[in-house]
C-alpha positions, 0 to 999 in steps of 0.5 A: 583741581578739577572746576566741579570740585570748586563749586560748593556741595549742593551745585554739585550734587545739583549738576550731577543730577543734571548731567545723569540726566540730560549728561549723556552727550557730554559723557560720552565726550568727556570719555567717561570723565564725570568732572569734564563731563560737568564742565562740558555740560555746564558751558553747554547750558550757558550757551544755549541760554546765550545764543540758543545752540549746543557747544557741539554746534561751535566750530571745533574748540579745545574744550580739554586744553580749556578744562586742564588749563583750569578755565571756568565753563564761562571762559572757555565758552567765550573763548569758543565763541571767540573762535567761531567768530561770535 
């Protein structure tokens, strides 16, 4: 089950919104894919918030490995931070 279908209804409709409206990078990444979009989106606002960047400023990481492997946006972030030596 994709990340986005765990979280409770109005995290979901809140992360919709967001992804419509600042999404369209990660939407773009994602394939079209609205649910990895989300799960793109979601690591992405955490890792500005945590060391000011985008996850498209990382060192190349395998966020779909991360995605299908049903880690959080949390996880995989650590894992991308880990990887570019952070």
């Amino acid at each position: 089950m994709p990340w986005t279908e765990t979280l409770p209804r109005d995290k979901r409709d809140k992360l919709a919104a967001a992804l419509a409206e600042h999404g369209s990078e990660h939407v773009a990444y994602a394939g079209g894919d609205e649910n990895y979009a989300g799960f793109l989106l979601a690591a992405d606002v955490i890792c500005r918030k945590q060391i000011g960047v985008s996850i498209f400023d990382l060192a190349d990481y395998c966020w779909t490995d991360a995605y299908h492997d049903d880690m959080t946006p949390g996880d995989a972030l650590r894992g991308a931070l880990a990887a570019d030596g952070f």
